[in-house]
C-alpha positions as CSV (number, residue, x, y, z in Angstrom):
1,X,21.0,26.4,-52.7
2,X,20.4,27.7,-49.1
3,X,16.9,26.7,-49.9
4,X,17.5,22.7,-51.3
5,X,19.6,22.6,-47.6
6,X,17.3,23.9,-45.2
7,X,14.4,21.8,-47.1
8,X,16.9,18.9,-46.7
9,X,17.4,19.4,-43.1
10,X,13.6,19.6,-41.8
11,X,13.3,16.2,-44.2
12,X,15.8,14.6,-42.5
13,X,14.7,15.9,-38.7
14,X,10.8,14.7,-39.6
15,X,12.6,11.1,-40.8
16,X,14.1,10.5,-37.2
17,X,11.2,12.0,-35.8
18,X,9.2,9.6,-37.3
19,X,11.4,6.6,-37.0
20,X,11.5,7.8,-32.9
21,X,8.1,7.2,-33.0
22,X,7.9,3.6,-34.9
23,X,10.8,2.4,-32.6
24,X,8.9,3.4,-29.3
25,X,5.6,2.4,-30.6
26,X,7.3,-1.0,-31.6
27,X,9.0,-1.3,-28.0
28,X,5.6,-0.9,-27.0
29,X,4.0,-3.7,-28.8
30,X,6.8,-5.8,-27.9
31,X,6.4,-5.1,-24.0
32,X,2.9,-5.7,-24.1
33,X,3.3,-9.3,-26.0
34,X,5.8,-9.9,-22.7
35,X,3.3,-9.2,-20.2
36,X,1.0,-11.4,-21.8
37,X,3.0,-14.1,-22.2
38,X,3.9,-13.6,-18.8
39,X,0.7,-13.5,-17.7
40,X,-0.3,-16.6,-19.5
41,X,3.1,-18.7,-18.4
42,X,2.2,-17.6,-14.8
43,X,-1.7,-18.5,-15.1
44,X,-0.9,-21.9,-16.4
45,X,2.1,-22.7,-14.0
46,X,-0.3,-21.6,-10.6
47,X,-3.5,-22.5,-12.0
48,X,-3.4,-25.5,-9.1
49,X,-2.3,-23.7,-6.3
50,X,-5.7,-20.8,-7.5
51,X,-7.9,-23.5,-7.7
52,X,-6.6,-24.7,-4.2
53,X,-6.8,-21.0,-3.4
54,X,-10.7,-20.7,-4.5
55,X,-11.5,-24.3,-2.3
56,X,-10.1,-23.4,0.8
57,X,-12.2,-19.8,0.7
58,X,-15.5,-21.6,0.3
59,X,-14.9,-24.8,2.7
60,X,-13.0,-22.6,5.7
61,X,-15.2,-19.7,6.7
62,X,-12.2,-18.5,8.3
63,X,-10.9,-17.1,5.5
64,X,-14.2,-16.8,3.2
65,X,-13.4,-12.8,3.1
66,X,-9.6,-13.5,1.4
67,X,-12.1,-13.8,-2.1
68,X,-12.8,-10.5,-1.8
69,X,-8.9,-9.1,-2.0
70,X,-8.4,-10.0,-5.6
71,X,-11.6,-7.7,-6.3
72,X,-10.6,-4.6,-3.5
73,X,-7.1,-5.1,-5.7
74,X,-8.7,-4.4,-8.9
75,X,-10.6,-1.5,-7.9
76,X,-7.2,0.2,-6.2
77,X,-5.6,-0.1,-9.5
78,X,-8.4,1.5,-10.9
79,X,-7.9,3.7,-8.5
80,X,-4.4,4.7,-9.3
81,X,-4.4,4.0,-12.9
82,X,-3.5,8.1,-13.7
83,X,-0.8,7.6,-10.9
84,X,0.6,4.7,-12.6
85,X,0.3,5.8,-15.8
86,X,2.2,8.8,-15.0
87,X,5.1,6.4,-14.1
88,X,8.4,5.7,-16.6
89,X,8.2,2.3,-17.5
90,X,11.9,1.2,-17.1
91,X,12.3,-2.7,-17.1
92,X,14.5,-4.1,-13.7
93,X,15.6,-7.5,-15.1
94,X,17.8,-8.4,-12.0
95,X,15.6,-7.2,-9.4
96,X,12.3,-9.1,-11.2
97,X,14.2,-11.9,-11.8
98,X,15.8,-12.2,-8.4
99,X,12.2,-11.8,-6.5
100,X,10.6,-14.5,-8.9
101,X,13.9,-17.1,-8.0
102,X,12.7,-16.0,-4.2
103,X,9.3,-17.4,-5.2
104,X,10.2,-20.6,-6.6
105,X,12.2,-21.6,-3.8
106,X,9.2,-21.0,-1.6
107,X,7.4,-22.8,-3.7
108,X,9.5,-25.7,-4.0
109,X,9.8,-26.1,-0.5
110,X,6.3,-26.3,-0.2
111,X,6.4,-28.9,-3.0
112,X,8.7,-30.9,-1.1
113,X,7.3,-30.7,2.3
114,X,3.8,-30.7,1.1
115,X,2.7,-27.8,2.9
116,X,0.3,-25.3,0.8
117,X,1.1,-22.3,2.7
118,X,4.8,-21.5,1.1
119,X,2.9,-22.0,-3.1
120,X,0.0,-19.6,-1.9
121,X,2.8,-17.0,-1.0
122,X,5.2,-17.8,-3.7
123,X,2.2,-16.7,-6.5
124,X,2.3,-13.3,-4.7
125,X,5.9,-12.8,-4.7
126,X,5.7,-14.2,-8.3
127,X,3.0,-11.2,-9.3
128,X,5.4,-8.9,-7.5
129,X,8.4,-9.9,-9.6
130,X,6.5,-9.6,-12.8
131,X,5.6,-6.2,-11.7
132,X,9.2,-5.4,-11.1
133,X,10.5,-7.3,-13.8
134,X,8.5,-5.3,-16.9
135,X,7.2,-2.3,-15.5
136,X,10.7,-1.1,-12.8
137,X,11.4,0.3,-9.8
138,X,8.7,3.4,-10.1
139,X,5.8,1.6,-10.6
140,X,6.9,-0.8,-8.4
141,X,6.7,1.8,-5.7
142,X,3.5,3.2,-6.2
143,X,1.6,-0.1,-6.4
144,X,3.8,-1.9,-3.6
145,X,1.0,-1.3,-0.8
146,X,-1.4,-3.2,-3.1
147,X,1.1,-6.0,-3.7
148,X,1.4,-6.8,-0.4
149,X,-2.4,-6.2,0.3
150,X,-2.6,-10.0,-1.9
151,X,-0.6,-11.4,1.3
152,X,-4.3,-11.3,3.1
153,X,-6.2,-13.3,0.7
154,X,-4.0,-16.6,1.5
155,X,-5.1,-18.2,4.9
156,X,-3.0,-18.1,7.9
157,X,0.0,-22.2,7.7
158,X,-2.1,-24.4,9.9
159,X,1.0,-23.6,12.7
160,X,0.4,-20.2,12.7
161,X,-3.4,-21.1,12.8
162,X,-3.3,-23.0,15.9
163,X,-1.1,-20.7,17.6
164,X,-3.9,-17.7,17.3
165,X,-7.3,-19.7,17.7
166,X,-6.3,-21.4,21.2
167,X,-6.1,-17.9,22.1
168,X,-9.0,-16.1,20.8
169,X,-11.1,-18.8,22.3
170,X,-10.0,-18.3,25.6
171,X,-10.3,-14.7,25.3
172,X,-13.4,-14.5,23.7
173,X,-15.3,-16.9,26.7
174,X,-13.7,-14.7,29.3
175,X,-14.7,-11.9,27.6
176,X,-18.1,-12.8,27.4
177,X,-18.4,-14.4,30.7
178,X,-17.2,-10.9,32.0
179,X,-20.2,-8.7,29.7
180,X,-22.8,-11.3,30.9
181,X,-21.4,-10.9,35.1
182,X,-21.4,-6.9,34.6
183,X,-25.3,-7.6,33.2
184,X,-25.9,-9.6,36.7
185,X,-26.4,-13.1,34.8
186,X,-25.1,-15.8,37.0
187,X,-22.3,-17.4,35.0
188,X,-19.7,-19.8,35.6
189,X,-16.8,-21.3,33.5
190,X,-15.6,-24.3,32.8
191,X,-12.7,-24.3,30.1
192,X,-14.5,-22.8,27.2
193,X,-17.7,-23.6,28.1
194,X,-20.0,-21.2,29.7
195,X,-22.4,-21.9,32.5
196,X,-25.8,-19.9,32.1
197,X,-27.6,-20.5,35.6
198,X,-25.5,-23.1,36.8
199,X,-27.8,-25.6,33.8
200,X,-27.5,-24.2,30.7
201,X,-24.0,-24.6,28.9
202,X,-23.4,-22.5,25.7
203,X,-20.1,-24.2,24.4
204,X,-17.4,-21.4,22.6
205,X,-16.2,-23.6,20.0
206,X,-12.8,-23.7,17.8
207,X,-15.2,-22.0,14.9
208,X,-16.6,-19.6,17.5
209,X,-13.4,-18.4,18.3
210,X,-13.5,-15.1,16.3
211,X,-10.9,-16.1,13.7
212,X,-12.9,-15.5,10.7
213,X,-13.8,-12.0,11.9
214,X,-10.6,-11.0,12.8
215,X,-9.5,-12.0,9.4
216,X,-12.4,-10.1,7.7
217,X,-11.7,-6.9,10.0
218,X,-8.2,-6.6,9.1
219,X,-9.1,-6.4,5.2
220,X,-11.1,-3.7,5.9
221,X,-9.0,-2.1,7.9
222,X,-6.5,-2.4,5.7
223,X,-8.8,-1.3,3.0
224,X,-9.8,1.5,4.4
225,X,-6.2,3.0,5.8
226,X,-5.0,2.9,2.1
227,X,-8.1,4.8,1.3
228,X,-8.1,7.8,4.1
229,X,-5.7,10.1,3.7
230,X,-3.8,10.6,6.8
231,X,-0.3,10.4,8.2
232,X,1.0,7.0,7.7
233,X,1.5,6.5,11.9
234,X,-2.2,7.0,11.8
235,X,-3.3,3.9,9.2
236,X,-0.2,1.9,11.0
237,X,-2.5,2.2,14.5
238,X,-5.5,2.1,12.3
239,X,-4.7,-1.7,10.7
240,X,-3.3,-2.1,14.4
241,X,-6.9,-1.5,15.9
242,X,-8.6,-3.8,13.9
243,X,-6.9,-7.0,15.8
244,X,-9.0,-5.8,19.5
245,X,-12.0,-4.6,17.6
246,X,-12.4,-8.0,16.2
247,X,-12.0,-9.9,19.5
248,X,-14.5,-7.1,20.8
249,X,-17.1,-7.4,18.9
250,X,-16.8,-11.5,19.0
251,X,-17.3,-11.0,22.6
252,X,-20.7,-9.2,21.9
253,X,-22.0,-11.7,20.0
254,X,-21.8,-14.5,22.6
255,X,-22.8,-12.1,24.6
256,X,-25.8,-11.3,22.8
257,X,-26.6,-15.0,21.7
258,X,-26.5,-16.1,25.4
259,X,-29.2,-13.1,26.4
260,X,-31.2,-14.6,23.9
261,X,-30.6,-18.4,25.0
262,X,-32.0,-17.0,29.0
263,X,-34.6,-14.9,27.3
264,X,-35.7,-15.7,23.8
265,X,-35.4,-19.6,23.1
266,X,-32.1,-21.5,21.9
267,X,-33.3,-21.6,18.4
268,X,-33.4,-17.7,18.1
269,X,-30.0,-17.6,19.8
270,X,-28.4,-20.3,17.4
271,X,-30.0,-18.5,14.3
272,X,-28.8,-15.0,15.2
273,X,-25.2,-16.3,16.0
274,X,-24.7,-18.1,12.7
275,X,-27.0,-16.0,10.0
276,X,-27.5,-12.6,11.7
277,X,-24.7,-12.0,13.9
278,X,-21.8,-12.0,11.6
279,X,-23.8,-9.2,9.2
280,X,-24.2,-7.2,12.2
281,X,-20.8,-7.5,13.4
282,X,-19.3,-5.7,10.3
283,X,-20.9,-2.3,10.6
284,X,-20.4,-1.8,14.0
285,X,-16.7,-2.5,13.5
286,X,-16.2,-0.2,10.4
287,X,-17.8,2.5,12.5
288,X,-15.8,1.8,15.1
289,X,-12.6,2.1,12.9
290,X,-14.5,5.5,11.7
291,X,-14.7,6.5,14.6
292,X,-11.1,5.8,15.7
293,X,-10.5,8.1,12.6
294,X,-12.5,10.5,14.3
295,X,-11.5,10.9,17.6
296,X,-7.5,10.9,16.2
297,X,-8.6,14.4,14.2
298,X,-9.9,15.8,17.5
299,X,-7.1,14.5,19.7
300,X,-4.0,15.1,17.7
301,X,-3.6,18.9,17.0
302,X,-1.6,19.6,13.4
303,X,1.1,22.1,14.1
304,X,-0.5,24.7,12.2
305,X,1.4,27.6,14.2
306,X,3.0,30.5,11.5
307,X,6.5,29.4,11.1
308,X,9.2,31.9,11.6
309,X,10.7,32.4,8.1
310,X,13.4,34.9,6.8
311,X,10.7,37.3,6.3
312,X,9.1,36.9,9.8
313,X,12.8,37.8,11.1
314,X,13.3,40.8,9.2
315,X,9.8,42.5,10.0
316,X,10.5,42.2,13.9
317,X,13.5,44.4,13.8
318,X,11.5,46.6,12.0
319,X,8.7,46.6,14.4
320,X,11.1,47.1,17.6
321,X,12.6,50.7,15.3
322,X,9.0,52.1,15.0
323,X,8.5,51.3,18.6
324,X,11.4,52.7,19.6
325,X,11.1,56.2,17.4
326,X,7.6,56.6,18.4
327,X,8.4,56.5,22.2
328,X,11.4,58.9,21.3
C-alpha cells in the first residue's frame, strides 16, 4: 500500500514536471511568433522611411558613416549575447506600448509637417519599444547603450544642420589660416576663403567644413568608449573629445592641401583632399582618442591605498600593547 502511494506520488510530480516544461516551452514558441510578427509589421510599416534612410547615406557624405551603425549594432549584440541571455525575459506591456505611442506621434508630426527628421527617430524609438515591450525592463537595461547608439545613424534636421556647419567653416579657415601663419606662409582671409600669397585663393567650402568627419569621429568614439572598460566619467569625456579632434584634424587637412597647392601643384592638392585625406584623417584621430585613453591611466591615480577595515583597527591596538610591554 505504502508502495502503490509513494509510486503514485513521484507519477504525479514527473506529470507537472513535465507539463512545466510543455507550458514554458509553449510560452516560448508563442513569444518568438510575437517578435516576428513584430518584426515583420515594423519592417513593412518603415520600409519607406529605410529606404529614405539608405538614399540620404549615399547622396550626403555627411553622414555616409551613419551605414555603418546598423553593422557596429550587430556586432555589440553579438557581443553581449551571454549577457542578454543571462537576462529574465519578463514582457513590460505598458512601458513598450507607451514608448511605441511616443514614436508614432513623432512620426506623425513629421508626416504632417513633411519633415524626415521626426520618422527617422520615431523607427528607433519604435525598436526601443519592441525591445521593452517583449523582452522587459532587464534586457532593456543591458542593451539600452546600443539603442541609443541607432540615434547616430539618422542625419542631423536640416535646422540643426545649418546651425553646426556655419560654424565649423569658420573655425576650420581660421584654424588653418593660423597652422599655415605659424609655418611662415603669407596668408590672408577673406570670409572663408583663404589667400595663399596674396594670388592664390583656396575656398573652405560648405562640404569642406568638417561635418562629415565630425560625424564619423563621434561613431567611433562612441564605439570605442562602449568597448574600453573604464569609469563611465572617462568614455563621457572620451565621446566628449571626439567633437575638437574632428575640427582638429579638419584643420590639418587644409592645412596640408594648401602646402601642397604652394609646393606640389593644385591637382595633387585637390586629389589628396578628396581621395587621400579623409583615409588619413581616421587613424590619426582613433590614436589620438587612444591616446587620450592613455594619458587618463597615467594622470588619474586609482585609490588603491589599504582601506582601514575592522580588522585593520583591531591589530593597531595590538601593536601599541607589544610596544608598550617591550619598552616596560
Amino acid at each position: 500500500m505504502r508502495g502503490s502511494v509513494v509510486k503514485h506520488y513521484i507519477c504525479r510530480q514527473h506529470f507537472r514536471h513535465m507539463s512545466g516544461m510543455n507550458q514554458s516551452r509553449d510560452y516560448r514558441l508563442k513569444l518568438i511568433a510575437l517578435v516576428l510578427m513584430l518584426i515583420a509589421i515594423t519592417t513593412w510599416s518603415y520600409w519607406p522611411t529605410g529606404k529614405d534612410l539608405l538614399i540620404a547615406w549615399q547622396t550626403d557624405d555627411d553622414y555616409s558613416a551613419g551605414q555603418l551603425v546598423p553593422l557596429v549594432v550587430v556586432f555589440l549584440l553579438w557581443r553581449e549575447r551571454k549577457a542578454i541571455g543571462e537576462c529574465t525575459l519578463a514582457p513590460c506591456w505598458w512601458g513598450g506600448i507607451a514608448i511605441l505611442v511616443l514614436a508614432e506621434i513623432a512620426r506623425t508630426y513629421g508626416l504632417l509637417s513633411i519633415r524626415s527628421s521626426p520618422e527617422r527617430y520615431s523607427l528607433v524609438l519604435s525598436i526601443a519599444g519592441l525591445v521593452l515591450m517583449v523582452a522587459g525592463w532587464q534586457v532593456f537595461r543591458r542593451v539600452l547603450w546600443i539603442l541609443l547608439f541607432l540615434f547616430l545613424m539618422v542625419p542631423l534636421p536640416t535646422i540643426v544642420h545649418n546651425l553646426i556647419s556655419g560654424p565649423l567653416q569658420r573655425i576650420a579657415t581660421t584654424g588653418s589660416v593660423f597652422f599655415l601663419e605659424a609655418f611662415g606662409v603669407r596668408v590672408g582671409q577673406e570670409g572663408n576663403v583663404v589667400m595663399l600669397n596674396g594670388d592664390m585663393p583656396i575656398a573652405v567650402a560648405e562640404a569642406c567644413s568638417g561635418l562629415r568627419m565630425l560625424m564619423a569621429f563621434i561613431i567611433v568614439a562612441a564605439f570605442i568608449a562602449y568597448m574600453v572598460k573604464r569609469p563611465r566619467w572617462q568614455k563621457a569625456v572620451l565621446l566628449a573629445s571626439s567633437i575638437p579632434v574632428a575640427v582638429v584634424c579638419n584643420m590639418i587637412r587644409i592645412f596640408a592641401t594648401a602646402m601642397l597647392m604652394l609646393y606640389v601643384s593644385v591637382e595633387t592638392a585637390q586629389k589628396f583632399f578628396h581621395d587621400f585625406a579623409g583615409f588619413v584623417m581616421m587613424p590619426v584621430a582613433v590614436l589620438l582618442l587612444f591616446g587620450e585613453i592613455w594619458l587618463m591611466d597615467r594622470v588619474v591615480v586609482p585609490d588603491s591605498g589599504p582601506r582601514q577595515g575592522p580588522a585593520s583597527a583591531q591589530a593597531k591596538p595590538s601593536m601599541r600593547a607589544k610596544m608598550t610591554s617591550s619598552r616596560t
